[in-house]
C-alpha positions in Angstrom: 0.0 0.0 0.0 1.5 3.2 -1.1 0.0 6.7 0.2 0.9 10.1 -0.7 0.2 13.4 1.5 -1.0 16.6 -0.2 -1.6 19.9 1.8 -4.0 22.4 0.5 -3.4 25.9 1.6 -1.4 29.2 -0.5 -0.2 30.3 2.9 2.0 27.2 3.0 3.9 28.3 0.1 3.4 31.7 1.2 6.0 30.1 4.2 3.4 32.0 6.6 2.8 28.5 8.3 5.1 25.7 8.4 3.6 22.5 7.6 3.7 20.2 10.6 1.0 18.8 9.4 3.2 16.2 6.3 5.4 15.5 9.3 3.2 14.3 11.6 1.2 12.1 9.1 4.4 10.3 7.2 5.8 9.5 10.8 2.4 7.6 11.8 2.0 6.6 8.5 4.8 4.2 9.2 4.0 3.4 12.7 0.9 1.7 10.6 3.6 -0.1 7.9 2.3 2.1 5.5 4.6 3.3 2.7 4.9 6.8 2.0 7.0 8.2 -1.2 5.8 11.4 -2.0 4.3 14.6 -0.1 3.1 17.5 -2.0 1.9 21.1 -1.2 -0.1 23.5 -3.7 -2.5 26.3 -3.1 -5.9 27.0 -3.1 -6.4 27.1 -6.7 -9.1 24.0 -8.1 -7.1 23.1 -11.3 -4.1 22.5 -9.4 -5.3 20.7 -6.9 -7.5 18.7 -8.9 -4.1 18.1 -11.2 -2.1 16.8 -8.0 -4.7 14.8 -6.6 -5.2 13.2 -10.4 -1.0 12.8 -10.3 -0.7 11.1 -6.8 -3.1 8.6 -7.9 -1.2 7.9 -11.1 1.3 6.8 -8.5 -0.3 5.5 -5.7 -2.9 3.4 -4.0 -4.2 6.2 -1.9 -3.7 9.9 -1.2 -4.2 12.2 2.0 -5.0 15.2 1.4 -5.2 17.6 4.6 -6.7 21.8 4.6 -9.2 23.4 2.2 -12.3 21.9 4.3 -13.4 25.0 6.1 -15.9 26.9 5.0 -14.8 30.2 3.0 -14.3 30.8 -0.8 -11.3 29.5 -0.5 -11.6 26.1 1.2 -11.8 24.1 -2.6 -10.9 20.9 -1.4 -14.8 19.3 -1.9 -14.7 20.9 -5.3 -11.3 18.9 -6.8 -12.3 15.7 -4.8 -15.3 15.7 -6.9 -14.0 16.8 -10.3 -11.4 14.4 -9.8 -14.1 11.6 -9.2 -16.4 13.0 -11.9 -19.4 13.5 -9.7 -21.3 16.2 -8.0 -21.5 17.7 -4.7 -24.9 16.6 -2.3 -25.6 19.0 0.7 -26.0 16.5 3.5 -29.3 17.3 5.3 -27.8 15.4 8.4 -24.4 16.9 8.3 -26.6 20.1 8.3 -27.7 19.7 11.9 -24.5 18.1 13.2 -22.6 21.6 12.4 -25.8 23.4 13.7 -26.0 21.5 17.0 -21.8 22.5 17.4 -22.1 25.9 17.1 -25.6 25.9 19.6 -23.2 24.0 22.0 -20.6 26.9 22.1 -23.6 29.6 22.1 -23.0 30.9 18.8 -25.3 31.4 15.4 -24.0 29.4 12.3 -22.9 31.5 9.6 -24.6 31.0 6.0 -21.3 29.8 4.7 -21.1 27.1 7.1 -23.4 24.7 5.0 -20.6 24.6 2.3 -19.0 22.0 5.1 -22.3 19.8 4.8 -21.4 19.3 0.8 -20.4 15.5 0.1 -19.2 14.4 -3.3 -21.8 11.2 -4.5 -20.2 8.1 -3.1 -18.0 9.3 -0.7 -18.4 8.2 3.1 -18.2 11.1 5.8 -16.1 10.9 8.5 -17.4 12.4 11.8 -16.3 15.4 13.3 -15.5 15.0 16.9 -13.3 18.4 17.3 -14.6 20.8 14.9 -17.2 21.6 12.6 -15.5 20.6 8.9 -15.9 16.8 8.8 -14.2 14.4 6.8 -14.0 12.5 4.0 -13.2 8.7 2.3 -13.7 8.8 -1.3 -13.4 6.1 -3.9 -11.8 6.8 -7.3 -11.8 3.5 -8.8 -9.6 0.8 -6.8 -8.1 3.5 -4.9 -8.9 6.4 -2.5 -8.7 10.0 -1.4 -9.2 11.3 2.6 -9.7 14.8 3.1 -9.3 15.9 6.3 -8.7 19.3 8.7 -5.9 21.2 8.3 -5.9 22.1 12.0 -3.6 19.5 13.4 -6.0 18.8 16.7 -8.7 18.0 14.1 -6.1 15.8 11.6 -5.0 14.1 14.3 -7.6 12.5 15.5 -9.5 11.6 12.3 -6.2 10.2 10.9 -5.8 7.8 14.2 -9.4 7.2 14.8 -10.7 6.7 10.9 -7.8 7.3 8.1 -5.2 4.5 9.2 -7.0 1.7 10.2 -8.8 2.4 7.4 -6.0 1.9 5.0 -4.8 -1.3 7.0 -7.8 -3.2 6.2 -7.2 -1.9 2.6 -3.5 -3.2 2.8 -4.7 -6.4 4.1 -1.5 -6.9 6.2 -0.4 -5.0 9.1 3.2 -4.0 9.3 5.5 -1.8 11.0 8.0 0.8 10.2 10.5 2.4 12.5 13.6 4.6 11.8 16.4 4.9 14.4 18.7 7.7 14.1 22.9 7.7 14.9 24.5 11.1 15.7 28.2 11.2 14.7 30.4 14.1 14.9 33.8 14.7 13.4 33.4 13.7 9.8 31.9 15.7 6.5 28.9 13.6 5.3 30.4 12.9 2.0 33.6 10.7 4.2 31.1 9.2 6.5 29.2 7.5 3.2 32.2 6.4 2.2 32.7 4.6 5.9 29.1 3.4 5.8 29.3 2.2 2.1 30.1 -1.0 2.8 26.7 -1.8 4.8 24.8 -0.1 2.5 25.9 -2.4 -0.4 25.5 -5.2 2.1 21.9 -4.3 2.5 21.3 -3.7 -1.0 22.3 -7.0 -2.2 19.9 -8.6 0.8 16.8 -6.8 -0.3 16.6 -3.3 0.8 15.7 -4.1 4.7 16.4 -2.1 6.9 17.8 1.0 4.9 20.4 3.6 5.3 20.4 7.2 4.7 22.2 10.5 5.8 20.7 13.8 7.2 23.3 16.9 7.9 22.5 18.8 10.7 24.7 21.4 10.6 25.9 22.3 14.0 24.7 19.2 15.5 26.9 16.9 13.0 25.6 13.7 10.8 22.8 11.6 11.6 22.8 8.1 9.9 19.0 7.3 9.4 18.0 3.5 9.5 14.3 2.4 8.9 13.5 -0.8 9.0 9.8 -2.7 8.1 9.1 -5.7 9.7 5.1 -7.3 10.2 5.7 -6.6 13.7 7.4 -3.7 15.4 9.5 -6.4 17.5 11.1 -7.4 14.3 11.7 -4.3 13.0 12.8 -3.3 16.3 15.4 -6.5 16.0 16.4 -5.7 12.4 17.7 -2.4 13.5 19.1 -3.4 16.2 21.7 -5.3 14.2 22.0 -2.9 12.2 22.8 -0.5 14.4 25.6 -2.9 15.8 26.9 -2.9 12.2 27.5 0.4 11.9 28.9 1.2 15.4 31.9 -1.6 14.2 32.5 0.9 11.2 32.2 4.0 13.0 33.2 3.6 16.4 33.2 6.7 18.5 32.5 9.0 15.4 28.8 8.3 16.6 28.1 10.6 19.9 24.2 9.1 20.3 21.1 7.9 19.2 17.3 9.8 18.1 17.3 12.6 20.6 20.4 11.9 22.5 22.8 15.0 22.0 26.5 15.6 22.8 26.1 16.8 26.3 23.7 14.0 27.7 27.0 11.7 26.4 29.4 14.0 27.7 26.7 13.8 31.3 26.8 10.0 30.7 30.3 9.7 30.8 31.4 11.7 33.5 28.6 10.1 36.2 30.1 6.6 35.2 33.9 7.3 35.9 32.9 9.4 39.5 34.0 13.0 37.6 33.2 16.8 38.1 33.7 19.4 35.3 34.4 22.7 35.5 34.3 25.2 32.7 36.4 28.3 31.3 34.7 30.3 28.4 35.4 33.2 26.4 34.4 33.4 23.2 31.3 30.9 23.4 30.0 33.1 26.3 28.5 30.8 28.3 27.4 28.5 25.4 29.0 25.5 26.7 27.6 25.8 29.7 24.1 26.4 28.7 24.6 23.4 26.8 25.4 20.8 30.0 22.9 22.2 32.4 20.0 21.5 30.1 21.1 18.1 31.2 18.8 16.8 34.0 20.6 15.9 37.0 23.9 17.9 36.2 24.0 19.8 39.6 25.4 16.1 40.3 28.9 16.5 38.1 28.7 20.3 36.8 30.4 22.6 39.2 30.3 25.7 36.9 31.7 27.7 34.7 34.1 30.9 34.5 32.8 33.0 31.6 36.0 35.3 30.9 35.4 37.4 28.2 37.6 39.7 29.3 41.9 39.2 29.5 41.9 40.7 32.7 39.3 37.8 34.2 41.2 35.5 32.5 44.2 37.5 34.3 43.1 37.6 37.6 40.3 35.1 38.1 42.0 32.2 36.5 45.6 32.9 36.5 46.4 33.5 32.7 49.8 35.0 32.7 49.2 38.1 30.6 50.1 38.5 26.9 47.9 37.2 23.8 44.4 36.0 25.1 43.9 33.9 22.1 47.0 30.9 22.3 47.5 27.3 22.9 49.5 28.5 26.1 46.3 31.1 28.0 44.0 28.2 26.8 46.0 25.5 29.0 45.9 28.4 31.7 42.6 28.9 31.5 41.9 25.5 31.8 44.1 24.7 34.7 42.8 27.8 36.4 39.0 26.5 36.4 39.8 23.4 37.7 41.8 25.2 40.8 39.0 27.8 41.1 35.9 25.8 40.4 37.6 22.9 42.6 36.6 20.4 39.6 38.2 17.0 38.6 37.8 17.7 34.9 38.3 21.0 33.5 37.4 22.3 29.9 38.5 25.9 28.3 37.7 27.8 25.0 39.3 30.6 23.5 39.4 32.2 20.0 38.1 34.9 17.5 34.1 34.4 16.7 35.1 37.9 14.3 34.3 39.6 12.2 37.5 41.6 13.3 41.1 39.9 14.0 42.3 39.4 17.5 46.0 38.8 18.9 46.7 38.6 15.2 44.6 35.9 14.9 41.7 35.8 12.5 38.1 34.9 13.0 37.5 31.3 13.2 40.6 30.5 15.0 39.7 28.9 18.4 42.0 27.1 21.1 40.0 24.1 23.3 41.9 22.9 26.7 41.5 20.0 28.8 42.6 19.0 31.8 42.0 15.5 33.2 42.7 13.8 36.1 46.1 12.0 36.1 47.5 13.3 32.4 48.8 16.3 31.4 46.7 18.9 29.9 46.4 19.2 26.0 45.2 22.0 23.1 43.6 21.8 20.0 43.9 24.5 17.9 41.3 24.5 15.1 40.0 27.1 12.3 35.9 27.2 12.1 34.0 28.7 9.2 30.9 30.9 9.5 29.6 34.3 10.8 30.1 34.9 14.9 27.1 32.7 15.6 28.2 29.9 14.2 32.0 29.7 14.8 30.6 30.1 18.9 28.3 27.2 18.3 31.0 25.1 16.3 33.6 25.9 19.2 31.1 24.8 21.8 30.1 21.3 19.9 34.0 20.6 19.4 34.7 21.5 22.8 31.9 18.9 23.9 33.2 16.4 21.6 36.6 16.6 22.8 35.7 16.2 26.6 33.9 13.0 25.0 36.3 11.2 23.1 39.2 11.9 25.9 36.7 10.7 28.2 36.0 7.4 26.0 40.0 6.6 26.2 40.4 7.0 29.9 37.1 4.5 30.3 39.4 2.0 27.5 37.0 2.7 25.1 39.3 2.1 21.2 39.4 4.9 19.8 39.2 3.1 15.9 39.7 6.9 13.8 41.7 9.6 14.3 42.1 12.2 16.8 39.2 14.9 16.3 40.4 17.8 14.1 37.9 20.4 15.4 36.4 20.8 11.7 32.5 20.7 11.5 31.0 18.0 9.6 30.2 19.1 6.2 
């Protein structure tokens, strides 16, 4: 069973609503093991909609189409429904009274333009309206169908679970299940990490296709490696990409930071509670950044002592210790670092210094950024690293790379192989 999704509504393309809507249907559309290939917008114009509706089901076996059901001049989804199944609109005396009886409920007269929701196209079933006044639709066009329903998500939502899906599962005939599980990696630009992950994807290819593998960059926040698997139950699904994710951890090793929503601090939080450890911060350029990060971590008043934001040499002078001379070096980052861990009183201590721009700094120019740490039994160490971008993101890519160096350092001492090289401090991309 393949469905396609098309939205109805000019201010979608207009970009003056974001249309959640798609999202939240292909997502449950695959909870259901229903296979979804293409999702369209247009506007409220009838030959266009009429000409993607008439397109999607060129393609496929049935076809959502969600907005244009209220009940102004521009709500022409009724209209292309029934062009497109060459038959005419019926006011529905019965819907009549079911809108009349919402609005009496609430208190308030029903306009005139309110029956327009009452109009069903000849041989399509209604699909009642728990949440609103514009019902819904299931309507035949040949040996496949069309469901209209609300654009307002509360209304979409519950027509789609309650009527739309099980619907289409007794069309299917056979229940299945699709679920996706997500890798986050950091450290490598998406082109080199398909070139890792190549292998596995040819693997799979020549086995069928199941479970698949795809790539998604996300900017600040690195590489996520995408793998969907469908299985007739979601414990086998559940099992297929759970070898697969084992599979791909063997290629990539500690490249990959987490998994779906997990994000660099709660594995940098992770870490540090397992080995007993206590971090302390030192920020200048990223202002606070890192910090913000860890403490959106719950529970890290357990291992975060604080942070030192020294934006200023002479902080860095006389709050941490820097010897003065150029802020931005290999030699005040060590300082800085060694200085939050005797002020803060932390085990671990992490430090970032550099030139978010646009103007040079200690001769340095924009980009250039200097990360410390200092662990427990091991000297300090630098990285020096040159990020891209306006001051924004050079301050977010300092604060990820900062994070990801606590991590990987962090890996080592808990024995973890390393498996690639040391972390250049270069975003993904």
């Amino acid at each position: 069973m393949r469905c396609e999704v098309l939205a109805v509504g000019t201010e979608l393309l207009l970009g003056q609503i974001v249309d959640t809507n798609s999202a939240w249907i292909g997502e449950h559309l695959a909870l259901a093991g229903i296979d979804c290939h293409l999702q369209t917008k247009v506007g409220d114009n009838l030959g266009r909609i009429v000409e993607c509706l008439r397109s999607a089901l060129e393609r496929s076996d049935a076809v959502i189409c969600c907005g244009g059901l209220g009940p102004t001049q521009d709500d022409i989804t009724r209209e292309a429904i029934a062009e497109v199944m060459g038959v005419a609109l019926r006011r529905d005396p019965a819907l009549i009274e079911v809108i009349r009886s919402m609005f009496s409920a609430r208190g308030r007269e029903m306009a005139e333009s309110n029956l327009r929701q009452a109009d069903v196209p000849d041989g399509a079933t209604v699909i009642p309206q728990t949440r609103g006044t514009a019902p819904g639709l299931v309507c035949p066009v040949g040996d496949r169908v069309v469901y209209a329903v609300p654009g307002v998500p509360y209304e979409m939502e519950d027509m789609l679970q309650r009527a739309v899906l099980p619907d289409l599962q007794a069309r299917a005939g056979t229940t299945a299940t699709i679920l996706s599980r997500t890798l986050r990696t950091w450290g490598l630009a998406e082109s080199t990490l398909a070139e890792v992950v190549a292998p596995r994807v040819e693997a799979l290819d020549r086995a069928g296709g199941n479970p698949t593998i795809a790539f998604l960059a996300s900017g600040i926040e690195g590489i996520k490696v995408r793998v969907t698997a469908k299985a007739a139950t979601a414990a086998t699904a559940r099992d297929l990409l759970d070898r697969e994710e084992a599979e791909l951890r063997a290629l990539l090793g500690p490249l990959v930071f987490g998994v779906d929503e997990a994000t660099m601090e709660d594995a940098v939080a992770r870490l540090l509670v397992q080995q007993g450890l206590t971090l302390g911060l030192a920020e200048s350029l990223t202002g606070g950044l890192v910090a913000s990060r860890l403490v959106n971590v719950v529970g890290s008043s357990g291992w975060f002592r604080g942070s030192v934001v020294a934006y200023s040499p002479e902080v860095k002078f006389g709050v941490l210790g820097v010897r003065p001379g150029p802020v931005v070096s290999e030699q005040a980052a060590l300082q800085m670092a060694e200085g939050a861990r005797r002020v803060l009183g932390s085990d671990v201590a992490l430090s970032v210094t550099g030139v978010a721009g646009p103007a040079e700094l200690d001769g340095r120019p924009p980009g250039t950024v200097f990360i410390a740490l200092a662990l427990p039994e091991r000297p300090a160490e630098v990285l020096g690293v040159r990020l891209p971008g306006d001051r924004d993101r050079v301050r977010q890519f300092s604060a990820i790379s900062a994070l990801d160096l606590l991590r990987r350092r962090l890996l080592e001492r808990a024995g973890v192989t390393q498996g690639d090289p040391a972390p250049s401090g270069r975003p993904p991309g």
